[in-house]
DRENKOL-192218 format. One line per 5 residues: number of its first residue (from 1); their letters; for each residue x, y, z of C-alpha. Coordinates in steps of 0.02 Angstrom, whole numbers. Layout:
# residues N
NUM = a = X Y Z  ... $
# end
This chain:
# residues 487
1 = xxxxx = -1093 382 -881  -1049 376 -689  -874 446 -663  -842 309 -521  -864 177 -687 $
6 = xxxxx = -746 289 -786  -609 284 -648  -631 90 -626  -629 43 -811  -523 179 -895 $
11 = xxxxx = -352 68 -852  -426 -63 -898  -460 21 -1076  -287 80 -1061  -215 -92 -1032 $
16 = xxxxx = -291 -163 -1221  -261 0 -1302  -80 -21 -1249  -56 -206 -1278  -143 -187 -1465 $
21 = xxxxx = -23 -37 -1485  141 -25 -1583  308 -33 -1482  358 134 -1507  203 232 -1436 $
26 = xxxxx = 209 100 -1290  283 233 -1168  217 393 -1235  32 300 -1205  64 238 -1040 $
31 = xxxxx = 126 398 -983  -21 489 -1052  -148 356 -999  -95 374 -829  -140 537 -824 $
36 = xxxxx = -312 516 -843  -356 436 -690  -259 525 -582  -364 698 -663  -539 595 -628 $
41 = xxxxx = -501 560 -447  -425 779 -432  -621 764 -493  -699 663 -368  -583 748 -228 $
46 = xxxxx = -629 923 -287  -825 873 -279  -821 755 -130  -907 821 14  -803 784 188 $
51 = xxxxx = -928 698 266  -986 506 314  -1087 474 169  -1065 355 19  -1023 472 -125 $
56 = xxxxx = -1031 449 -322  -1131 277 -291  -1130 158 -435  -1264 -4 -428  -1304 -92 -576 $
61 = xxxxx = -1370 -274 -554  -1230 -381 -607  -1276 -577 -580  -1447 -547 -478  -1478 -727 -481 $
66 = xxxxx = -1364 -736 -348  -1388 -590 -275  -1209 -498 -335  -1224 -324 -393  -1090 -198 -477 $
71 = xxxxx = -1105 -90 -319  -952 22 -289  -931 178 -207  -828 321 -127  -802 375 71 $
76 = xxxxx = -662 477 141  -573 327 182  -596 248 -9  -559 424 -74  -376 450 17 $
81 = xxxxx = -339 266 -56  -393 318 -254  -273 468 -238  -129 354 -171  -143 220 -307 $
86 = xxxxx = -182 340 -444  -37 473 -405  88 309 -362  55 226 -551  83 395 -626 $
91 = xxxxx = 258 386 -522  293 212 -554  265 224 -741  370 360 -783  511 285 -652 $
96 = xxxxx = 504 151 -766  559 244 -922  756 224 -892  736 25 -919  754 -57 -1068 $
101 = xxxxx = 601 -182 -1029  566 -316 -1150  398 -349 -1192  358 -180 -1162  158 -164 -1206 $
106 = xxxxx = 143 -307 -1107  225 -244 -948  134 -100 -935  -53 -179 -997  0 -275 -854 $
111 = xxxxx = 12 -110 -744  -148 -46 -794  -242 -217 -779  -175 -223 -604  -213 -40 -587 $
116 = xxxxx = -429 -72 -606  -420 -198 -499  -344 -97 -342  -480 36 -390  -601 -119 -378 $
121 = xxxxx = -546 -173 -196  -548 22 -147  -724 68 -216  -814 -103 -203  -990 -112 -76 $
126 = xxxxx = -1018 -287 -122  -916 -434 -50  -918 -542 -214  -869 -404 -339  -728 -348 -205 $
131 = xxxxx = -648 -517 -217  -652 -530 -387  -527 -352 -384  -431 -429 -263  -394 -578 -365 $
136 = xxxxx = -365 -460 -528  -231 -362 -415  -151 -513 -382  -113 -602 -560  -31 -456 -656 $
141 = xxxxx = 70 -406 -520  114 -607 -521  163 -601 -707  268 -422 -681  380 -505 -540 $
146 = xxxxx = 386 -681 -637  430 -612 -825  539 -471 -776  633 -507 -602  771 -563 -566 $
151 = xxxxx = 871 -742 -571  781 -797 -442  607 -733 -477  505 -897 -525  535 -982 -349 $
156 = xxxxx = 494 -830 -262  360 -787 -341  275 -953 -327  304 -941 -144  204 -755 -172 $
161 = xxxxx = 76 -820 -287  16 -982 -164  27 -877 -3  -78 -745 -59  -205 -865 -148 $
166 = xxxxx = -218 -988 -2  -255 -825 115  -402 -754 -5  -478 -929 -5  -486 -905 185 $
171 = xxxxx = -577 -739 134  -695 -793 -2  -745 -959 122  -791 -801 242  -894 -709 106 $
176 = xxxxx = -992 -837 78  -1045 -886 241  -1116 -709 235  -1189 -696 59  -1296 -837 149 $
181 = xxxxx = -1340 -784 328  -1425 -598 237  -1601 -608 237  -1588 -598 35  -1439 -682 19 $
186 = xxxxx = -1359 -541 -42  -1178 -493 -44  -1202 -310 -6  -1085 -237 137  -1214 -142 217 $
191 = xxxxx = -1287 -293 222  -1162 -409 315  -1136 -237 432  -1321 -255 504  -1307 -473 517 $
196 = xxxxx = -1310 -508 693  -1179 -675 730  -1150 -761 872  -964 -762 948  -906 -908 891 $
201 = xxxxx = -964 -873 710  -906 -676 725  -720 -752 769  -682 -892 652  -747 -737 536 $
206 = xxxxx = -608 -637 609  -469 -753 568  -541 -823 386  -518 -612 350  -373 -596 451 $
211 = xxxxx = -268 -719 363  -310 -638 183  -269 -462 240  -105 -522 358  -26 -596 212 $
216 = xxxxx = -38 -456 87  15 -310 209  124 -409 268  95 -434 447  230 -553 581 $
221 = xxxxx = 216 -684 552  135 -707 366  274 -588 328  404 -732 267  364 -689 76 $
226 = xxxxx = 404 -516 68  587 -488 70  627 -618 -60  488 -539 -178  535 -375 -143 $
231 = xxxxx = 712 -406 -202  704 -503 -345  560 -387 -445  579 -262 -544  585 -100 -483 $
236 = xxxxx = 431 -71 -538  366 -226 -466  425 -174 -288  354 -4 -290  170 -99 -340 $
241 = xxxxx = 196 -209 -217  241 -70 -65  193 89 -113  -5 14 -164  -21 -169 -163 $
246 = xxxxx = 2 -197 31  -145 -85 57  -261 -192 14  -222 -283 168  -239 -120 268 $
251 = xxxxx = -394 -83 184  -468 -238 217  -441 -229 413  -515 -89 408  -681 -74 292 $
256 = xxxxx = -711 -254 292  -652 -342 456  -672 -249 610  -873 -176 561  -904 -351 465 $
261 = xxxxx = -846 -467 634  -845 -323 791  -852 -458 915  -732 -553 832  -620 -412 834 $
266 = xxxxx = -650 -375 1031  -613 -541 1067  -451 -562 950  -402 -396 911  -270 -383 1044 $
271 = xxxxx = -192 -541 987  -183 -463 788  -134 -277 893  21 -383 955  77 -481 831 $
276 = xxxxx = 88 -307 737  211 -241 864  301 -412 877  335 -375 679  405 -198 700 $
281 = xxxxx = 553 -251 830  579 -405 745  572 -327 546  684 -167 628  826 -286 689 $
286 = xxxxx = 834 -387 538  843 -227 445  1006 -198 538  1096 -359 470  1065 -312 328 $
291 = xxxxx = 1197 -265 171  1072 -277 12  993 -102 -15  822 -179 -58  810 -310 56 $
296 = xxxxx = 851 -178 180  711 -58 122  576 -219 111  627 -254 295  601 -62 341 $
301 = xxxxx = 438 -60 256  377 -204 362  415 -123 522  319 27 468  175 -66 418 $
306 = xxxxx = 173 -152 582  166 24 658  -17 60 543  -86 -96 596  -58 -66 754 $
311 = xxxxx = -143 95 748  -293 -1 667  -297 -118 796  -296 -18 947  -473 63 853 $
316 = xxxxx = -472 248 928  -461 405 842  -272 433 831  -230 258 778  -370 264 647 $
321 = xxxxx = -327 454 587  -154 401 583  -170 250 493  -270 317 330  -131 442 309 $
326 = xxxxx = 24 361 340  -39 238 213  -25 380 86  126 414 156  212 259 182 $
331 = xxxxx = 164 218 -19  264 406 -68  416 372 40  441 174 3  442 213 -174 $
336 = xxxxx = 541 347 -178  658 239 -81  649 107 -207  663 204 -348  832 292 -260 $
341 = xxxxx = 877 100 -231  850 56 -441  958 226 -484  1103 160 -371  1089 -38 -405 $
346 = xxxxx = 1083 21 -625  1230 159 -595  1341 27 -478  1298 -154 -545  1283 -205 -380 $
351 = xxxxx = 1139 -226 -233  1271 -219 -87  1306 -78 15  1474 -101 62  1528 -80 -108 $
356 = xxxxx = 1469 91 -107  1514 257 -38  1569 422 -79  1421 449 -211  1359 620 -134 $
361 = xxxxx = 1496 706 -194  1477 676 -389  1293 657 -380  1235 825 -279  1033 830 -332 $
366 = xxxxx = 1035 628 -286  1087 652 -121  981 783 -83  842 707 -140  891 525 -56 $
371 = xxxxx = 901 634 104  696 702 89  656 563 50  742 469 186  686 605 320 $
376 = xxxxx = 531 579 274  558 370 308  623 420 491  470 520 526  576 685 551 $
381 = xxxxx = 460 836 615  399 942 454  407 782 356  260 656 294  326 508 397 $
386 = xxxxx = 302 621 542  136 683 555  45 495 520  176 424 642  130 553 791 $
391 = xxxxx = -49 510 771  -11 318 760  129 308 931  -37 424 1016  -164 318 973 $
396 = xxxxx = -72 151 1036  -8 265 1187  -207 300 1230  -229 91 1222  -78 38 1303 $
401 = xxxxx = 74 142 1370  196 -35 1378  141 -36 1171  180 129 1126  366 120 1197 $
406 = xxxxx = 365 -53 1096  304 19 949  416 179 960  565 81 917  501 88 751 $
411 = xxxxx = 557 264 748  732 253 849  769 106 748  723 153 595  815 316 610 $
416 = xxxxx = 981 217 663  972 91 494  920 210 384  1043 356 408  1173 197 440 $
421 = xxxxx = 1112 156 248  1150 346 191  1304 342 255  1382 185 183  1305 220 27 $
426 = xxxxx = 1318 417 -16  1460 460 111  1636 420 156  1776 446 18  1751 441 -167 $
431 = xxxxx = 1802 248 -245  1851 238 -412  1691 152 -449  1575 284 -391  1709 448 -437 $
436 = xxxxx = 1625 456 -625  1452 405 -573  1338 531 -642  1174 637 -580  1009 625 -590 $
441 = xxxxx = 920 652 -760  768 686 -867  631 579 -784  751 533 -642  721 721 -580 $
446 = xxxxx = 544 720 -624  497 555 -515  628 606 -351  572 819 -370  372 765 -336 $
451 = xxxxx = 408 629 -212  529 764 -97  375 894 -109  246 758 -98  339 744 59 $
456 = xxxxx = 375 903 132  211 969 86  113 848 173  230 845 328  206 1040 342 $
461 = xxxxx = 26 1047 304  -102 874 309  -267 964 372  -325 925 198  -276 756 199 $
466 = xxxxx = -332 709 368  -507 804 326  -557 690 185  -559 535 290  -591 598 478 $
471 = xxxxx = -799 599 463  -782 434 384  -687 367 504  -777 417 641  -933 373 573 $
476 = xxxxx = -846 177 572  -781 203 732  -942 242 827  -1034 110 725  -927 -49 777 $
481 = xxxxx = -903 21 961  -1081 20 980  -1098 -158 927  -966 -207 1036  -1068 -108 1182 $
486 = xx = -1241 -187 1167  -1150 -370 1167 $
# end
């Protein structure tokens, strides 16, 4: 059997093994299940070759009446975004194993379910089969925030559920359109790649894509969702959401809007590169208002997202480069920082800051961890957030000096509300409330140790990181800018 089928379908196995299973095994199966495609893709990455080519190809007529095939395969830039969702579900499941979750085979059939469907979206070469795992993304992650969030969760999520469905209409509309202009009518990427549009068609292309990919990353100003959904899910919900879920979007832009619609992109993508900065200085000063540790962390995470799609949009080397790994990096540090978030908010009963303070003291391995972690938000030299930040500021530096200072703040802001955070919440003097607050524990350490050396290992040494997509990219980079050229 191809090992790209085994990596797709393997959660999804998971997900009914776990569902049909008894209560008790529940966690011990999830944990263990998540394993195993986390080991397939240490596989694929051990046996990739670095170079442009389309590796471990599967395609397998699916519906050939109309031309849709199971066609799925791995680059450098699908490969960097296996190892992000399949190390990040591994995290995020055995984060979760503090909760007392009701419904627990459910909750985390719900995680795997979700799980093949990212995979889907990240291996997928044909535009029918890659809607259909964007859609099976969306509904379990849905059901996660709706059944287990907070008071508030059924409003919000509906406001989730018909932003993000009314944007991949917008998308499928566009997929459509192409399915029918290929000489075959076929839904293959390569072939909507070689179709040669005219302007007009190339940018109401742009935008049908745009608008599906803007909402789920999220980018100013489709970004109206986010902070509400981000507070009221579950933990576990948030860290789908931002550490994986929101690179879809990122994805998107990148394998399927820019080659799909290059003159669309020439002629709008300064427009998309600006609304990305707009989002970082207006996310980063809303961030600064705010008291609620989550909302203050979903706010952050926008800002920094703004900074990738920047980097995407400015299409050079450095932007690009910078983009594919700060999206594994941005996905390490915002979970980390919502899993330090869940710690505090069970331990203290409470989302607000200002009724915290003085934790460090009492809780020694929990600050120092909160502190990696955070260093590694701020993009501090020798940390993750650093290196994919660097590349990103030089790439929008080489298209624009004016945008790079504008897109900078990112950094100086970022730095000012996030050690701001630290300090209200871990320093200051010892309450009463937080004097008998105790350490981290059992999985607590587990989850928070790998995130800080996910963290300082990367910052210190990417090369291996920024190999696996760089021929890829390239490759992508040369083939749109050539398009662009002859027109």
């Amino acid at each position: 059997m191809e090992i790209l089928l085994l990596q797709i379908f393997i959660p999804l196995i998971a997900a009914l093994i776990i569902l049909l299973s008894g209560k008790s095994i529940a966690k011990s199966l999830s944990g263990i299940f998540s394993l195993v495609p986390l080991l397939i893709t240490i596989y694929l990455y051990v046996n990739f070759i670095p170079d442009a080519s389309t590796q471990f190809l599967v395609d397998i007529p699916w519906i050939p009446q109309f031309g849709i095939h199971f066609k799925a395969g791995v680059d450098g830039i699908s490969l960097l975004l296996l190892i992000l969702t399949n190390l990040l579900i591994s995290i995020i499941i055995l984060s979760s194993f503090k909760h007392d979750i009701k419904n627990l085979n459910a909750f985390y059939a719900l995680i795997f379910f979700m799980q093949s469907g990212l995979l889907l979206v990240f291996t997928a070469l044909d535009g029918f089969l890659f809607y259909i795992g964007w859609e099976i993304a969306l509904i379990p992650v849905y059901f996660i925030c709706a059944l287990w969030g907070a008071e508030n969760r059924i409003k919000v999520n509906l406001k989730f559920f018909i932003y993000t469905i009314a944007g991949s209409l917008f998308m499928l509309l566009a997929i459509v359109y192409l399915h029918l202009q290929t000489p075959g009518n076929s839904y293959d990427l390569l072939e909507f790649y070689k179709l040669d549009l005219d302007n007009v068609t190339q940018s109401w292309i742009f935008w049908a894509f745009f608008l599906a990919f803007a909402i789920k990353m999220p980018v100013f100003p489709f970004h109206t969702w986010q902070p509400d959904t981000y507070t009221e899910a579950p933990t576990a919900g948030t860290m789908l959401l931002s550490g994986i879920m929101l690179k879809m979007g990122i994805y998107g832009v990148i394998r399927w809007l820019i080659p799909v619609a290059p003159i669309g992109f020439n002629y709008w993508g300064e427009t998309a590169l600006i609304l990305s900065v707009v989002g970082i200085i207006y996310a980063s000063i809303i961030a600064f208002t705010q008291n609620d540790i989550k909302r203050l962390i979903a706010y952050s995470s926008i800002a920094h997202v703004g900074l990738i799609s920047a980097g995407i949009f400015v299409w050079n080397l450095q932007g690009l480069q910078g983009a594919m790994i700060q999206m594994l990096n941005h996905g390490i540090n915002v979970v980390g920082m919502f899993f330090i978030a869940d710690i505090l908010i069970r331990r203290m009963n409470t989302r607000d800051m200002n009724q915290m303070g003085g934790i460090a003291k009492p809780t020694p391995l929990l600050a120092c961890t909160f502190l990696v972690v955070l260093l590694g938000t701020v993009a501090l030299p020798l940390t993750n957030g650093f290196v994919g930040e660097f590349l990103l500021l030089i790439g929008i530096y080489n298209h624009g000096i004016w945008l790079a200072i504008a897109s900078g703040l990112t950094i100086i802001f970022g730095a000012v509300y996030m050690l701001s955070m630290y300090q209200k919440v871990m320093l200051g003097p010892v309450h009463s409330s937080t004097a008998v607050i105790n350490d981290l524990d059992g999985t607590e350490k587990a989850v928070l140790f790998v995130i800080s050396i996910l963290v300082i290992f990367i910052g210190i040494y990417p090369q291996p990181i920024l190999n696996i997509s760089e021929a890829a990219v390239v490759n992508l980079l040369e083939q749109v800018n050539q398009k662009i050229l002859v027109k």
